[in-house]
C-alpha positions as CSV (number, residue, x, y, z in Angstrom):
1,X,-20.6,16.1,11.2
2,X,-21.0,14.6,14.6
3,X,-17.8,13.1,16.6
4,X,-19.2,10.0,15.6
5,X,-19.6,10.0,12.1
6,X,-15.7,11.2,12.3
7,X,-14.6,8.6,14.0
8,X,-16.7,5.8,11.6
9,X,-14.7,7.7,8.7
10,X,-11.7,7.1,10.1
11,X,-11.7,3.9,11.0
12,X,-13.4,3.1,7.5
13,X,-9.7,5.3,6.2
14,X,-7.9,3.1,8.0
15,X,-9.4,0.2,7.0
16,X,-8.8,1.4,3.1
17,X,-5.4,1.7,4.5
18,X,-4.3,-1.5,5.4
19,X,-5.4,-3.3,2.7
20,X,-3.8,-1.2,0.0
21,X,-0.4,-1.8,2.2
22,X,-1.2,-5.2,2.4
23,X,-2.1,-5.3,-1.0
24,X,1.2,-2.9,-2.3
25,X,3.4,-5.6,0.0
26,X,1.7,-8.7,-1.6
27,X,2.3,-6.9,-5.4
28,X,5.9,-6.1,-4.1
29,X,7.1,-9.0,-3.0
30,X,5.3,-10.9,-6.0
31,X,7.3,-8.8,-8.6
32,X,10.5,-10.3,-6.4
33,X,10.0,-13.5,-5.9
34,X,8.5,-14.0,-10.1
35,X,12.1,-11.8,-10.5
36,X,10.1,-9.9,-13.3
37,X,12.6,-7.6,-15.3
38,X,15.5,-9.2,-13.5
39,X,14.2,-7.1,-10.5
40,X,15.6,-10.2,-7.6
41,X,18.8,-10.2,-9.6
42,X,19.2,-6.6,-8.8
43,X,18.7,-6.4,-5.4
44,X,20.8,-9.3,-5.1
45,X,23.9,-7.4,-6.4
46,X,23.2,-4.1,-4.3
47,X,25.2,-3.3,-1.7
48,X,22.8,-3.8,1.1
49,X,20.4,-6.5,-0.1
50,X,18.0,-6.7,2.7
51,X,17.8,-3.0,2.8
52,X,17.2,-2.9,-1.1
53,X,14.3,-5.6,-0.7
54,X,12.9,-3.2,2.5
55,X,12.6,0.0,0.7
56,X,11.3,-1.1,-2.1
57,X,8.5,-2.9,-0.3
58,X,8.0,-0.8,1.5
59,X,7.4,2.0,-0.8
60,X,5.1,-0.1,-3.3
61,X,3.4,-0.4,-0.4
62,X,3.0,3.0,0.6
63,X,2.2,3.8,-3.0
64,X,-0.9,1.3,-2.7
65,X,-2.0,2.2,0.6
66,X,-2.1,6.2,0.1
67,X,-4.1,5.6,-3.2
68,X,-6.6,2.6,-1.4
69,X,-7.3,5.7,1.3
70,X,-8.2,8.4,-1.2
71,X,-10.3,5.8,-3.4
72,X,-12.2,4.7,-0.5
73,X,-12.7,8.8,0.7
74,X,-14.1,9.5,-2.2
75,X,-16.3,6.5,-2.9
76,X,-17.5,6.9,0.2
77,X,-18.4,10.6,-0.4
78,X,-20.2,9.5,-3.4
79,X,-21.7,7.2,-1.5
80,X,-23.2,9.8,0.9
81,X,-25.0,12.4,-1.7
């Protein structure tokens, strides 16, 4: 590949990338604030509340945006054949 097709493909990765992180923080903090399975009362009784609330949103978050990136790699090598 040319430099410039690499550097389309990564800015089309990164692209991929923030939305699924936005996506995983908007999910996250959905499940919080809705307190589905008691999830708020949880991290309400932790020992470090805003820390609880943190890593957990920021891990769905993670979770979303690695699997937004390897969805859009591959759909976009589909998209090339």
């Amino acid at each position: 590949m040319p430099p410039r097709a690499n550097f389309t493909l990564y800015c089309k990765l990164a692209s991929h990338l923030a939305m699924g992180a936005c996506l995983g923080a908007l999910f996250a903090l959905t499940l919080i604030m809705s307190n589905a399975a008691n999830l708020s009362d949880m991290m309400t009784r932790a020992a470090d509340p805003q820390g609880t609330v943190a890593l957990f949103v920021g891990a769905i978050s993670s979770f979303f945006a690695v699997g937004a990136t390897i969805t859009g790699f591959i759909f976009m090598q589909i998209e090339g054949r």
